[in-house]
C-alpha positions in Angstrom: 0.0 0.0 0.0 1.6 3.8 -0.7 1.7 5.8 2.1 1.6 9.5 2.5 2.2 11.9 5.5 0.0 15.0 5.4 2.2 17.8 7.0 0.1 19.3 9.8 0.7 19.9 13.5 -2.8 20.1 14.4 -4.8 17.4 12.2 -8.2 18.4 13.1 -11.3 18.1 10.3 -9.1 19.1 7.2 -6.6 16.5 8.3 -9.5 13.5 8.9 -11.2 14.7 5.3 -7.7 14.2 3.7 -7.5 10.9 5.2 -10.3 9.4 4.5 -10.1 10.3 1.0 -7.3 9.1 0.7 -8.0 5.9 2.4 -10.8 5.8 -0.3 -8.1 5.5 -2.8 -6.6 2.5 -0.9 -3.3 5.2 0.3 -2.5 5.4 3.6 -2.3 8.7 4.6 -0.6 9.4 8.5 0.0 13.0 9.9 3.4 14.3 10.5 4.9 18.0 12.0 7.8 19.0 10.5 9.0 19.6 13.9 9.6 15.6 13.8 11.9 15.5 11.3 15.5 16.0 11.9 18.9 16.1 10.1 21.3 12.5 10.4 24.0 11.9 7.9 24.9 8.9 9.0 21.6 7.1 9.7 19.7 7.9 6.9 21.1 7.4 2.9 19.2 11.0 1.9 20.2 12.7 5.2 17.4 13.0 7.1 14.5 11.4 9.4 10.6 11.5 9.1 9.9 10.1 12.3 6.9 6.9 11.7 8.6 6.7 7.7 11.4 4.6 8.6 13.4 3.5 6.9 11.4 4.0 4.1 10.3 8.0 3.2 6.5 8.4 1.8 5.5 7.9 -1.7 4.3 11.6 -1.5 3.4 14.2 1.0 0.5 16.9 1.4 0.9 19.8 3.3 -1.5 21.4 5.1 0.6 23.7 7.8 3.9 24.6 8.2 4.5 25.8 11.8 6.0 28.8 12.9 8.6 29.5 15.1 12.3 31.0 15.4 13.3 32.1 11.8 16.2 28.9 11.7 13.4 26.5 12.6 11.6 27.5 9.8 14.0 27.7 7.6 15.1 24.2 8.7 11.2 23.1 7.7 11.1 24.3 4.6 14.6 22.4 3.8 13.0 19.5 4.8 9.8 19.8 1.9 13.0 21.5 -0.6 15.0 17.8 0.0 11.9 16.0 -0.4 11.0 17.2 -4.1 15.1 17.1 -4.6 15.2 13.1 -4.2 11.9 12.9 -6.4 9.1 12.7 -4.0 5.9 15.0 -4.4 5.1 17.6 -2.5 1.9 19.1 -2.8 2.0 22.1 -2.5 5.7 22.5 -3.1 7.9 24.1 -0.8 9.0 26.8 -3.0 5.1 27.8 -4.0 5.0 28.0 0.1 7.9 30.2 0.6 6.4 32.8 -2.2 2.6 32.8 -0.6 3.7 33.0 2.9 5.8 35.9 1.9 3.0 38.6 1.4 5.8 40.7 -0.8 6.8 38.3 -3.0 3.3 37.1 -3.5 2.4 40.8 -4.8 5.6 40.9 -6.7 4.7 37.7 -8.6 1.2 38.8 -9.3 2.1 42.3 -10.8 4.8 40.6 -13.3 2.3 38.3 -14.4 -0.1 41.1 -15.4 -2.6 39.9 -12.3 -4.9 42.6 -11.2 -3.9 43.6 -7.4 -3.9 46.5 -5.1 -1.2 49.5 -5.2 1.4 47.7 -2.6 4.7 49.3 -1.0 6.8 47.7 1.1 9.8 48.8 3.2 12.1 49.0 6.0 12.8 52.5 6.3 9.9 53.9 8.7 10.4 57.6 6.9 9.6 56.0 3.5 6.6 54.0 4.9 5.0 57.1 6.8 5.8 59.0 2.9 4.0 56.8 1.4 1.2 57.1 4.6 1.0 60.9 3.7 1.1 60.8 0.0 -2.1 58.4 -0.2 -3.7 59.9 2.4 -3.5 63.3 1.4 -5.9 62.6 -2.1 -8.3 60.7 0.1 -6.9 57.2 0.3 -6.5 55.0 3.0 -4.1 52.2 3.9 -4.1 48.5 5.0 -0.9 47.2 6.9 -0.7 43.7 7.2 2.4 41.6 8.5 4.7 40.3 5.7 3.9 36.8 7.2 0.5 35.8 8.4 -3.0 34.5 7.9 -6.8 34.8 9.3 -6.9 38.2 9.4 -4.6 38.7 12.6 -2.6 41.8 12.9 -4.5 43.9 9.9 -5.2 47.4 10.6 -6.6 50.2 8.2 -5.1 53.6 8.4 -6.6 56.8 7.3 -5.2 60.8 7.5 -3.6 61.8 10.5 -2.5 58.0 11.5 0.7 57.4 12.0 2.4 54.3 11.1 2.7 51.4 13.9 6.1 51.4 15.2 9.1 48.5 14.0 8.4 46.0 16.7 4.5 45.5 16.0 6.0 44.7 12.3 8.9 42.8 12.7 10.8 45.8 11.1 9.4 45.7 7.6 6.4 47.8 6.9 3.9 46.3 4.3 1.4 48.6 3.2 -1.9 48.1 0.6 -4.0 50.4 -0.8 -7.4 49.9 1.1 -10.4 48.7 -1.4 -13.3 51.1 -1.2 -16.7 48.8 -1.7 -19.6 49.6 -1.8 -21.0 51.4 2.0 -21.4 48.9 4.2 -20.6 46.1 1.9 -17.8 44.3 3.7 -17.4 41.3 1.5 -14.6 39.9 -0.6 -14.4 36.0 -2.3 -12.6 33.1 -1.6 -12.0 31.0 -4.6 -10.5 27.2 -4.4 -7.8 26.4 -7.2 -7.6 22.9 -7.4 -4.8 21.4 -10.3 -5.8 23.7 -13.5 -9.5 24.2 -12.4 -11.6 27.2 -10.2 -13.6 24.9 -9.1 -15.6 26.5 -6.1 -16.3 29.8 -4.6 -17.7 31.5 -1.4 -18.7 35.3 -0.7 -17.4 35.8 2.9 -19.3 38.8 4.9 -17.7 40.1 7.1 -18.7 41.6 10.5 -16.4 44.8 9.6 -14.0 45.7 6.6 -11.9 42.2 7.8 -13.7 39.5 6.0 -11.7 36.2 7.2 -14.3 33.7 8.5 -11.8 33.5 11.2 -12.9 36.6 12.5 -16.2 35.9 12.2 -17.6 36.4 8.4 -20.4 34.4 7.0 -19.9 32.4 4.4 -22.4 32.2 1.5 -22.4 30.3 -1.4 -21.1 32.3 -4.7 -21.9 31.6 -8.2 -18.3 31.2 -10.2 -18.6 33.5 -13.1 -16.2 33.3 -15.7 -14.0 37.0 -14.8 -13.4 35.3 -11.0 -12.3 32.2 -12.0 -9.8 33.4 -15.0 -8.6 35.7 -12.5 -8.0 33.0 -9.8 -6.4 30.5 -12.3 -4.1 33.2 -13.1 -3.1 34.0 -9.5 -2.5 30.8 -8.7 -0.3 30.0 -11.7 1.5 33.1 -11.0 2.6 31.7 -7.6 3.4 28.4 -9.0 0.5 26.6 -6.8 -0.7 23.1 -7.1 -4.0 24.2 -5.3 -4.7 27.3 -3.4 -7.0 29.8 -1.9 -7.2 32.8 -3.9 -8.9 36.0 -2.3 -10.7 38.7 -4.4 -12.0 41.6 -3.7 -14.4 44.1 -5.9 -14.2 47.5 -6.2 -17.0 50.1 -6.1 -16.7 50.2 -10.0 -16.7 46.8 -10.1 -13.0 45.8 -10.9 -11.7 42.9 -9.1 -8.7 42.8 -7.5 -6.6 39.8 -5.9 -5.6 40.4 -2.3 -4.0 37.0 -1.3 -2.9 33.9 -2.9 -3.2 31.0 0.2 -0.8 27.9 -0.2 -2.6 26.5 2.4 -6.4 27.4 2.5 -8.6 26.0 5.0 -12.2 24.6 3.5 -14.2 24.4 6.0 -16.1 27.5 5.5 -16.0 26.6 1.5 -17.2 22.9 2.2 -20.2 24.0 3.8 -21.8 25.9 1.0 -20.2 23.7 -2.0 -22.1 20.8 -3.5 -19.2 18.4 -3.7 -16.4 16.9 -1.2 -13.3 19.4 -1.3 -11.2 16.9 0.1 -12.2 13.9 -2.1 -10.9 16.7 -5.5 -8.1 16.9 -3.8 -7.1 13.7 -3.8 -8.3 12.9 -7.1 -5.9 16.1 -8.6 -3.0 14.6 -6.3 -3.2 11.1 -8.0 -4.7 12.1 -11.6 -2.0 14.6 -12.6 0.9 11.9 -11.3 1.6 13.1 -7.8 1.3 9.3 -7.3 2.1 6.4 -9.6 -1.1 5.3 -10.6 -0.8 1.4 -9.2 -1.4 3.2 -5.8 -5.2 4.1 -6.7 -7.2 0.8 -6.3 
């Protein structure tokens, strides 16, 4: 039987859909942190340990969180998914496609060069250039969003507006990254969350938020969204700009009706999605990890 570790410290409901699905596909699927895997030369032939895959490393691995922590022990994590595609074993989504989402700059770098629709974006270490660029959109009208260069679920966004300031280094880790806020609609606090699965849009959600911040983590409603053709060209195109073998792309429209990709998600949670979507989320998947050869075929019985 194959056998693949899905890369998650906290297994939960996305963890037991992806196993059962899996198991539905006769593959053994067993969860695994990164934070058990270590370095050893002179144990292991390919230099490292996945502790429950010895001796033998998966046929394939999914990953649905990469866990934070010190900047070497993340780096250390990564090299362990970087290896893993190295010595021919798939990683879904890759390492590198991780590394570029995660990284909020790189992600808006990648989108402009591809020609992806997304908000005005600056982003700097030099506070005197970040309150600049504070004053200068402010001053015709504009506000700002200032997110941290890494993180998720809405934590740690705030909007600011004329006579703000900036927050100081330490609330930022040192590196200012500042949007241009998207003016909808009054009182329409809503953006989209659509699920890129292999080469397909293949669902979508309107999230409403309680205010401007419209992650269901912070408590927006999730309704179902019909998929019309402008959304899901855009979210293909995001998530080939990335280089992502699924993701969670989030779009926003303006008052004139222009859309506008915020985020590109490596590793989007479903839940929300999978309650308003006719179909099992975890079960495609699956089906895109084996059909497009992230597993030789003799493993799908």
């Amino acid at each position: 039987m194959r056998r693949v570790a899905i890369i998650t410290d906290d297994p939960g409901w996305h963890g037991a859909q992806l196993r059962r699905a899996f198991k539905a596909r006769g593959i053994e699927a067993r969860y695994l942190s990164l934070t058990q895997c270590r370095v050893d030369l002179a144990a292991s032939p390919h230099g490292f340990v996945m502790a429950g895959f010895e001796p033998q490393l998966p046929d394939a691995v999914f990953v649905r969180g990469v866990p934070g922590g010190t900047l070497e022990q993340v780096v250390l994590r990564l090299d362990f998914l970087h290896l893993l595609g190295e010595i021919g074993i798939p990683v879904y989504n890759s390492a590198r496609a991780i590394e570029k989402s995660v990284d909020k700059a790189m992600t808006s770098l990648l989108l402009k060069r591809a020609g992806v629709p997304t908000p005005a974006t600056w982003t700097t270490e030099n506070p005197a250039e970040a309150r600049q660029i504070l004053l200068r959109e402010t001053a015709s009208g504009g506000e700002l969003v200032i997110k941290p260069l890494f993180g998720s679920q809405g934590q740690g966004l705030r909007r600011l507006a004329a006579g703000d300031d900036i927050p100081g280094a330490d609330d930022y880790h040192g590196v200012w990254y500042l949007q241009r806020y998207i003016a909808a609609e009054p009182g329409q606090w809503r953006d989209w969350r659509v699920l890129v699965i292999g080469n397909a849009a293949v669902a979508a959600m309107v999230r409403r938020g309680r205010s401007w911040i419209n992650n269901v983590a912070q408590g927006a409603r999730c309704e179902r969204a019909e998929l019309e053709e402008p959304m899901r060209r855009l979210a293909l195109d995001a998530a080939r700009a990335v280089g992502m073998d699924y993701a969670g792309v989030d779009i926003m429209r303006e008052a004139d009706g222009r859309l506008q990709v915020i985020e590109v998600n490596s590793i989007p949670a479903w839940k929300g999605l999978q309650g308003v979507t006719g179909f099992n989320i975890a079960e495609r998947l699956v089906e895109d990890f084996v059909q497009r050869r992230r597993l030789p075929l003799e493993a799908v019985c």
